[in-house]
N, C-alpha and C positions, 0 to 999 in steps of 0.2 A: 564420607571422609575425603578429605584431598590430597593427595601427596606429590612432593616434587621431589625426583630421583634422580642423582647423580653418581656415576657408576665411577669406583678406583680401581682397576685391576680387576680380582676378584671380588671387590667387597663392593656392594650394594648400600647406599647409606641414605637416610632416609631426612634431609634437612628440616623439613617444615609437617605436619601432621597436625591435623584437627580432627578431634574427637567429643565427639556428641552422644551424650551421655543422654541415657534412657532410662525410665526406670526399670528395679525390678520383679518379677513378676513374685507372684505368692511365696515362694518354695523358697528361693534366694533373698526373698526378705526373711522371712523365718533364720536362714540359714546364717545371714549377718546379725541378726538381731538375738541369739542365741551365743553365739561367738562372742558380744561383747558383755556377755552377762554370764559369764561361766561362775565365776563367784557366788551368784547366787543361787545358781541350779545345784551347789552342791550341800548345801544349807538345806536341813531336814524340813523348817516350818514354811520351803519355798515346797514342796514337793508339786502341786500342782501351776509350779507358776507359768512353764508354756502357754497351757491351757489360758489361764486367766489374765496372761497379760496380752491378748488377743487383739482387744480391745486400743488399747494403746498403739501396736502396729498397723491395725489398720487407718488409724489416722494417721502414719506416715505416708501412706501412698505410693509405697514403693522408693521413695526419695532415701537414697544412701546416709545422707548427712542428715534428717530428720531422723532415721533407724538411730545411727549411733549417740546423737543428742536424747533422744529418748532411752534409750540404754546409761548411757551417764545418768540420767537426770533417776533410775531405777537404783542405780547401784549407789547413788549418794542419799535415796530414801530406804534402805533396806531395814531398817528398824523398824519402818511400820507396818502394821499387822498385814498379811497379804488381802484379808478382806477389805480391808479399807482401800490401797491399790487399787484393788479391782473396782470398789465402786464407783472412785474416781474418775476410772477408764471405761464403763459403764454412762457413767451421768454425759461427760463430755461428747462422747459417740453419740451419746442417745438425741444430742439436741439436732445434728443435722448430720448430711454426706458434707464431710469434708472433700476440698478436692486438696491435690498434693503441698502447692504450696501454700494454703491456708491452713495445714494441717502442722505444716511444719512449721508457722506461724504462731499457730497455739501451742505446741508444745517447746519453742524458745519462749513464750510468754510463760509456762507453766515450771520452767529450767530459773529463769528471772525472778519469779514468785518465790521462790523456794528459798534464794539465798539470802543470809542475813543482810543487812541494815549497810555495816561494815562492808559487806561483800560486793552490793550491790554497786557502792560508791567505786570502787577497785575495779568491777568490771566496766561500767561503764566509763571509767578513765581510760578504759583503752581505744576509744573512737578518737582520741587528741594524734592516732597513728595511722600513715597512712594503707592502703591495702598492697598486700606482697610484701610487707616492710619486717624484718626479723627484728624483735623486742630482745633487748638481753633482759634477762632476770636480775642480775643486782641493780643496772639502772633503776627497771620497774618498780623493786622492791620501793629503793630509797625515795623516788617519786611517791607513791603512795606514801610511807612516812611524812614527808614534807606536805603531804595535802591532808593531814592529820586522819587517814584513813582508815590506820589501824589499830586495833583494837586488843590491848595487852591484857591478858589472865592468868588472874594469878603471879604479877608484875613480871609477865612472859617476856624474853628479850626479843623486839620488835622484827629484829630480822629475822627470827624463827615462825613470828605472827604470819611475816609476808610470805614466807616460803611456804606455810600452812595453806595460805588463802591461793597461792598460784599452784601449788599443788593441785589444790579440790578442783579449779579451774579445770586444770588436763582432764582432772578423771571426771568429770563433769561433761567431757567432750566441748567444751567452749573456748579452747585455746586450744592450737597442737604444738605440742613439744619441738623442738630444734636438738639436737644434740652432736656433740664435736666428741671426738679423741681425748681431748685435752680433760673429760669428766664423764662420771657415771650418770650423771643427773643433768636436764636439760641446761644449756645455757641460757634458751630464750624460749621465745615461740612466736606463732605466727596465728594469725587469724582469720578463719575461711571468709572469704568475698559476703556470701550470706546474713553470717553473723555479725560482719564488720556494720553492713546498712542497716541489721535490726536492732545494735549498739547506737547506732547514729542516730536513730530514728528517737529511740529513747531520752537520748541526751540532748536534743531538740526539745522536745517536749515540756524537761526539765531545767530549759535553760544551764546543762551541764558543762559542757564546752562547746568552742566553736572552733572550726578549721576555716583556713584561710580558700579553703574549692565553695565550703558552703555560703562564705560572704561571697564570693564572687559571682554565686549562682543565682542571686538574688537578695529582696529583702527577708532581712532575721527577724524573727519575733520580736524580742528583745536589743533595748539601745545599749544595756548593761551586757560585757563580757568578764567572765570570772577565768576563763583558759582560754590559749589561742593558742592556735597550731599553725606551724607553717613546714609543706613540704615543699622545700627551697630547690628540690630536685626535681620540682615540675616546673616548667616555664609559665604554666601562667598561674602560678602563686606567688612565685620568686617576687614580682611589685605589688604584692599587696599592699603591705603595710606604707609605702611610698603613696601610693595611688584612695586608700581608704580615708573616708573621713569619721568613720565608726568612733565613737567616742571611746576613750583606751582607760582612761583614769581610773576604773573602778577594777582593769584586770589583775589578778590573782598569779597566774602563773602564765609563763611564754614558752613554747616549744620549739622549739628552731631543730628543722631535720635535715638530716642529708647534705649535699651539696648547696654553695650559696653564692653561686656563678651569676646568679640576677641580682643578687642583692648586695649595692651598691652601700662602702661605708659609710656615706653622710647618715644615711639610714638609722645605720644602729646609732653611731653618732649622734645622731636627732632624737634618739628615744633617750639615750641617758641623758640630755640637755632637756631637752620640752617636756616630759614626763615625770614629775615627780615619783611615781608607780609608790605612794604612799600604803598600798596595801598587796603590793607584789610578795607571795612566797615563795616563786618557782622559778628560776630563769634555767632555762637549759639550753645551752649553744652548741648543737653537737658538731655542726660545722660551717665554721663561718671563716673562710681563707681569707677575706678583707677583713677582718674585723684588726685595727691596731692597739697599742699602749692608750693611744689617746682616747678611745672609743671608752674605757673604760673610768675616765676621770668622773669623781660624781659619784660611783657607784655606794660611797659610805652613804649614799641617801636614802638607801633601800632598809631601811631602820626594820623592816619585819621580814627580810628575807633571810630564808630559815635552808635554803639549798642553791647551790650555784654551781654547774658543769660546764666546764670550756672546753669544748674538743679542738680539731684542728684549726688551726687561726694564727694568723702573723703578732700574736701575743706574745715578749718574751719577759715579760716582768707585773706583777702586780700593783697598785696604787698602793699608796699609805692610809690612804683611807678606808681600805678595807678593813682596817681595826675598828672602822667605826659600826661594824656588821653584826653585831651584838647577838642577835637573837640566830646566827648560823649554825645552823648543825650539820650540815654535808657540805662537805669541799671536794668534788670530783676532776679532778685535771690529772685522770687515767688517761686521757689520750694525748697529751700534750709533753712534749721535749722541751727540758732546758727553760722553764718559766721559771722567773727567778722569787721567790715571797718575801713581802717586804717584813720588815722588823715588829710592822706589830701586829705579826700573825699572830702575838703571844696573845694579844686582847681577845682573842676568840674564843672566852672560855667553855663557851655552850660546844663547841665542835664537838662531835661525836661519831661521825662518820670521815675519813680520808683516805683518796685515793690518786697515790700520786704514781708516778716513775720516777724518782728523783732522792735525793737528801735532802731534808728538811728536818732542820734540828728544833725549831719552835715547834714544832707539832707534837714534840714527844713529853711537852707541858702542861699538856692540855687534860685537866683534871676529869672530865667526861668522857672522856675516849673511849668507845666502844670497838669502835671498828679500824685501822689503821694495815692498807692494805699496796701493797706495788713499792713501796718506800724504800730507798737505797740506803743503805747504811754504807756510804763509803769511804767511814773513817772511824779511828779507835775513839776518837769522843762523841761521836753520833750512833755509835755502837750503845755506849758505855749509857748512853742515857735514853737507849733502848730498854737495856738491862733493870736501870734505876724506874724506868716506868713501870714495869714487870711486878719491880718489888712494891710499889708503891700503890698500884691502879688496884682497885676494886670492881670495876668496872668492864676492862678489855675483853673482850669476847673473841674476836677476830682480827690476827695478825699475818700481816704477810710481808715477806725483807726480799731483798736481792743481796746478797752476798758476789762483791764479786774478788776476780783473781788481784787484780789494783790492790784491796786493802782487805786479805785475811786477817782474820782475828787472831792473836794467839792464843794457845790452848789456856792460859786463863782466864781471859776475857771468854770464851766458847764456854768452858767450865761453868761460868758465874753466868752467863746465859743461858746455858739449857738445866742449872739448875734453878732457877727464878721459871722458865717454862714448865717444868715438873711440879714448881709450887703452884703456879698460877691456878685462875679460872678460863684459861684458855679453852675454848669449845673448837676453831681450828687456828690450825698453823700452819702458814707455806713458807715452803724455805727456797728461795729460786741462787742457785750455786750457780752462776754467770762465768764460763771459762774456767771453772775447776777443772784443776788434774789429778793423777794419782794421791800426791803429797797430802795437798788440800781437803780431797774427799777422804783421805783416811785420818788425816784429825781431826773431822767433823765425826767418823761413828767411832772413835775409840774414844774421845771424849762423850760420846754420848752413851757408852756401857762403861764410863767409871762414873758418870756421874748417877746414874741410875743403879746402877749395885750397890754409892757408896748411900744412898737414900734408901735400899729397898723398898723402893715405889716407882713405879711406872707413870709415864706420861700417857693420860686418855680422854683423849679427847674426839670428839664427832669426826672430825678431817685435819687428818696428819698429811699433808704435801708435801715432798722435795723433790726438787728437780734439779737435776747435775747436767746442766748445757756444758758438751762438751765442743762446742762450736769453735774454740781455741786447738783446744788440744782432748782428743778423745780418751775415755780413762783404758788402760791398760787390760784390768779386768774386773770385776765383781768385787768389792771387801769381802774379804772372809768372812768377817764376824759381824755383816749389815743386819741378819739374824735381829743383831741386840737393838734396831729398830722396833719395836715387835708391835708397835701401834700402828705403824704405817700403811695410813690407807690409799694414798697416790703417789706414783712416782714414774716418772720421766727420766729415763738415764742412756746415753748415749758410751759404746763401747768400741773398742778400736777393734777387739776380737772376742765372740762369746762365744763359750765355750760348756760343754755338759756341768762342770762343775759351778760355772753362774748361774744356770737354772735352778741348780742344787738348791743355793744362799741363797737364791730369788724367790724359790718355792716356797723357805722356810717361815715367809713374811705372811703369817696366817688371818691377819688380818687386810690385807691387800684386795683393793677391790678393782683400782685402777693399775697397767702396767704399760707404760709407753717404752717399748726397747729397741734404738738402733745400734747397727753395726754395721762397720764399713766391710769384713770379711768373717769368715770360720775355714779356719785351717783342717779341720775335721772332716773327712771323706765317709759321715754315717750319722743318723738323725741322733738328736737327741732325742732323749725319752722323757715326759712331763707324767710322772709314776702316781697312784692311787695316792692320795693326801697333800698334794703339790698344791699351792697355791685354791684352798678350800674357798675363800670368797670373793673371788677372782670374777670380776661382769665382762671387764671390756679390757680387751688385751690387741696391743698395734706390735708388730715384732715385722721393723724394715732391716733387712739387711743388703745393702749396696751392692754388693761386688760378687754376693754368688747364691746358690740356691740350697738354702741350708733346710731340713727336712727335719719335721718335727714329729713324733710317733705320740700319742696320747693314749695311756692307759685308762681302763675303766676304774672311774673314779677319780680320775683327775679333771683338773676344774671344773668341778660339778655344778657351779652358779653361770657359768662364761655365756652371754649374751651376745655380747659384739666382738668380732673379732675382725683385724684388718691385718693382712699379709703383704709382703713383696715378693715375687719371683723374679727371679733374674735368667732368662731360658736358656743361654749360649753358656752357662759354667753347670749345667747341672752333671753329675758325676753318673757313670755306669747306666746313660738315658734313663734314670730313676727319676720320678714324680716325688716330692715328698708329700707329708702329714697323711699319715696312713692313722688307721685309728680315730677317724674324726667322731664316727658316729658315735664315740664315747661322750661328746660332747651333748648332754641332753637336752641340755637347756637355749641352744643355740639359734639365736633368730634372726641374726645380720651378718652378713659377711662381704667386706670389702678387700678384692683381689687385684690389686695392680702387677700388671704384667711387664718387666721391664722385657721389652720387645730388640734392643741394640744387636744391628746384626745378626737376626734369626731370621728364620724362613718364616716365611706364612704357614707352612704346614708345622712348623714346630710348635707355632705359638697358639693354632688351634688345637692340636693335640694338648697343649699345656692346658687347653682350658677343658678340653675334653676330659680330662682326666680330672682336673678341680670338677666340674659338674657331676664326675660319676661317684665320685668321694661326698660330694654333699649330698647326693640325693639318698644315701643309706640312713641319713639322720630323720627320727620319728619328728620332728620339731617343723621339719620342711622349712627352713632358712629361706631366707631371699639373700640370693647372691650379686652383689654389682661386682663388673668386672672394670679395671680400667688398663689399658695400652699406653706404654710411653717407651720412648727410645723409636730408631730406624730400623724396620724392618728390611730385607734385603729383594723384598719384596713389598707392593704396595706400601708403600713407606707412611707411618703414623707418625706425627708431629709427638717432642714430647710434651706430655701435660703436669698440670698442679694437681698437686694429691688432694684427696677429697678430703674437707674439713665440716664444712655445717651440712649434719644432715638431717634432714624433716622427717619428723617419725610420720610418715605417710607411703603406702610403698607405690605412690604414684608419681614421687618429684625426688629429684636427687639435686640436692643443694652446694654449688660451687662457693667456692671462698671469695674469689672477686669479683667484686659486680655481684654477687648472691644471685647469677644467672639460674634459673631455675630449667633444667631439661624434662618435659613431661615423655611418661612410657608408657605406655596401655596396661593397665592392672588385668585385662583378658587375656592378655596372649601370653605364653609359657614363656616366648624369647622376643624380648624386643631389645633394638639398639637405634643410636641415635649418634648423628657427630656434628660438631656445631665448627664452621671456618671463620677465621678473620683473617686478617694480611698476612701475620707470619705464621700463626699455632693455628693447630686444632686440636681437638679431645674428642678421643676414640671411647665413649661411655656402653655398657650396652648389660643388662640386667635380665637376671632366668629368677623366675617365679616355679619354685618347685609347688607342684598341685600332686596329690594323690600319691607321693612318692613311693609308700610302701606298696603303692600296688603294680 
């Protein structure tokens, strides 16, 4: 290992660290490769399966990531007889000694085998990405639909196919999950180095796609390209497309990643001019800061293009000729401000996916509509023919509005809206309440328990979201009667003061899976209490509170599901040198825990006793949580810069995933206590993670 150390005071910080990774020995293979296969060990017709999956481990070779690929690749064949397994893992061993990574060669070859038809094509569309790079999931999704990938049963709605097939991915071990606050379910994922080259290597083969690193590394088999990819966030990709003479006419789909600093507007400019791209289904611009109005003239030429995403870009208006895009069924400009859609958005009648931030009143025409999600409703006639799509679509599956404080609804426009929601076929709903206050957030749920009483029927649907940004004005307290939500399975709500009696009506919401709750203070001098039956399906719960250090006490049997948990402490206001959340180890289920320390003005010795005591409170938990801690505010000692709270995290307990730049900090998964602090000019981040091992003993 190397290390370069520079010393703050008392803290010892560790900048740079390389870690060379070995494999491991018998015992600790066993001991991983059982772990990830607990499901099946406890399944009567596996009873000998230790024993007889022997065979299979030892052609991991001690390699970490062949262990758990081969453990997915067990736990998505669990239907077949275990004698058959075995003879599998039998025949394969028998033919020679593997060494390690020829073994974990064959068992990605044998992971690849296994997946369907549909599946295969999915996974190997992910080599169009580059490595380190975080995939969101609905992009992915809608990408594969537009590459006509997936495969409906039972005329299954496509976005439930995708979410199927990226699922089995994870638990397959050939994706890892990403996950944010902002959900219970990943956002994205990422793709280990490994598996990314034995994806590529595939896709090669099959003339599946190409990346702009592989044109430049040489000649391609192939003159024909069906997908191009370009990481425009690497300088010498950035002129490819300038610089190649690769023949383009026959491409399929264009990936544009990242930043597009190299990539000079004649460029694109030249591609919608010289290119007819007569058989283009995919264009994705995810970031193109040169790209203008004019870049885009011409584009009604794309007579078969079926998906088109513009992220950021000096765009601020559509062409008219986009009506002539017939065959479009995704319109993504999620990431775009203030683009304005021309008049005959109406012609798009195929559209069935949109994802804007904006109003857009032609879209609510659009007789296929499936998916219609970020959309501002910021007027009573753009409401109003929100409501009239509701009545009228067979179709809508997924809906998501901004409401904001500008242009509330009145309670009979909300009425004739969340009663058309109650009729609907709605599977989810997000409601994002922009600048709500008390006023606002309470005609939003007493309209929604008259309109639900005066129906006796409830609203039920997969994913019920609201989020009450109180970023304006923070709401006063809790509604009473949010209870009469009773589907609500996320919510985001921001309070000026919470109080025992919020948790109360917070509790009550027993289908609640997700709870994001800030507070600027609690006048309250004694913990609340989260009592046996409180918030029953509760995973992942964020509770910041600004301004002081409010203590939560969990009885046994309250949130009995709770998986992630993310806390604030504030260390200079805690009352009677009291620690709170006593009671943790009720938490049984408990496997993540994110602690930010707000450090303003404390001693150094205060703020390691704060953690001292957070450590000695987790480690009573049977589950053995991994705890990351994070430092922000001025210590009065060794002073810590503050930092950004932690947003993308990789389900890996060896990387902690930052929100900008998606800097990635690695920690040694052997050592009980590591920490890490990364400098630039003005900030730093004080990160550092305990691995509870062996707790109860």
């Amino acid at each position: 290992m190397a290390y370069r150390v520079h010393g703050h005071g008392k803290l010892s910080i560790v900048l740079c660290q390389i870690i060379m990774m070995e494999v491991l020995n018998k015992e600790n293979s066993r001991i991983l490769f059982l772990s990830k296969t607990v499901t099946l060990q406890k399944e009567e017709k596996w009873a000998g399966f230790e024993e007889d999956s022997c065979y299979m481990l030892k052609m991991c070779g001690g390699m970490p990531l062949a262990i758990i690929v081969a453990a997915g690749l067990l736990l998505a064949r669990k239907s077949e007889a275990l004698a058959e397994l075995k003879m599998v893992g039998e025949s394969i061993y028998s033919l020679k000694e593997y060494s390690p990574s020829e073994g974990l060669t064959k068992i990605l070859q044998m992971s690849y085998a296994d997946l369907s038809l549909p599946m295969k094509s999915c996974f190997l569309y992910l080599s169009v990405f580059p490595e380190n790079y975080t995939i969101n999931k609905h992009c992915l999704i809608l990408l594969w639909e537009a590459e006509g990938f997936l495969e409906r049963i039972d005329k299954e709605w496509s976005w439930l196919t995708g979410k199927r097939y990226f699922n089995e991915l994870i638990s397959r071990r050939l994706i890892q999950p990403v996950f944010t606050f902002e959900d219970d379910e990943p956002m994205g994922c990422t793709i280990h180095g490994v598996i990314l080259d034995f994806i590529r290597s595939l896709s090669r083969e099959e003339n599946f796609t190409m990346t702009a690193a592989e044109l430049n590394s040489g000649p391609f088999p192939c003159d024909t390209i069906r997908r191009f990819s370009l990481d425009c966030g690497n300088e010498d990709e950035a002129d490819t497309l300038s610089t190649s003479s690769v023949h383009l006419s026959s491409m399929r789909s264009l990936i544009h990643l990242r930043a597009a600093g190299k990539l000079d507007p004649p460029v694109i400019g030249g591609f919608m001019d010289i290119f007819p791209f007569k058989l283009m289904r995919v264009l994705h611009l995810e970031v193109a800061s040169n790209l203008q109005n004019h870049h885009l003239h011409g584009i009604g030429g794309l007579v078969l293009l079926r998906y088109l995403m513009l992220g950021v870009s000096g765009i601020t208006r559509l062409p008219q000729d986009m009506g002539e895009l017939e065959r479009l069924e995704t319109l993504d400009l999620s990431s775009s401000q203030h683009i304005t859609l021309p008049a005959s958005i109406v012609k798009l009648q195929k559209l069935t996916h949109v994802r804007l931030i904006q109003d857009a009143a032609g879209i609510w025409e659009m007789p296929e509509l499936e998916v219609a999600s970020g959309i501002c409703a910021g007027s009573s006639s753009s409401f109003a023919k929100v409501v009239e799509l509701l009545r009228k679509s067979q179709r809508l599956r997924m809906l998501g509005l901004t409401l904001t404080s500008a242009s509330i609804p009145t309670e009979i426009d909300l009425l004739s809206f969340i009663d058309e929601v109650v009729k609907s076929k709605l599977q989810s709903l997000s409601l994002n309440c922009a600048c709500y206050g008390d006023d606002a957030t309470t005609l939003l749920v007493d309209s929604w328990e008259k309109v639900t009483a005066s129906l006796g029927k409830i609203f039920e649907p997969q994913r019920f979201q609201l989020s009450i940004d109180g970023s304006c004005q923070y709401l006063v307290r809790v509604p009473p009667n949010m209870g009469s939500l009773a589907t609500l399975t996320h919510l985001s709500i921001r309070l000026d003061v919470i109080e025992s009696e919020g948790f109360l009506v917070l509790g009550s919401l027993t289908n609640l899976i997700l709870l994001n709750l800030s507070a600027i203070d609690c006048p309250e001098r004694r913990r609340s209490v989260i009592r046996k039956g409180m918030f029953p399906c509760l995973k992942v719960f964020s509770f910041r509170n600004e301004h002081s250090w409010m203590g939560l006490e969990f009885k046994g049997g309250a949130m009995p599901q709770l998986q992630r948990l993310e806390r604030t402490f504030v260390v200079r206001t805690r009352w009677n040198q009291e620690y709170p959340d006593i009671g943790i180890e009720h938490l049984t289920c408990l496997i993540k825990v994110y602690a930010t320390i707000n450090c303003n003005r404390a001693k150094v010795s205060e703020v390691e006793a704060a953690e001292a005591t957070i450590i000695a409170q987790l480690s009573k938990i049977a589950t053995e949580p991994v705890l990351y801690f994070r430092r922000s505010g001025y210590m009065l000692q060794s002073q810590v810069s503050e930092g950004t709270s932690l947003r993308h995290i990789k389900d890996d307990d060896d990387q902690i995933w930052e929100d900008e730049g998606q800097h990635s900090i690695p920690v040694p998964s052997k050592s009980k206590l590591s920490q890490t602090r990364k400098d630039d000019d003005k900030h730093s981040v004080f990160s550092k993670k305990v691995v509870f091992q062996n707790a109860q003993k």
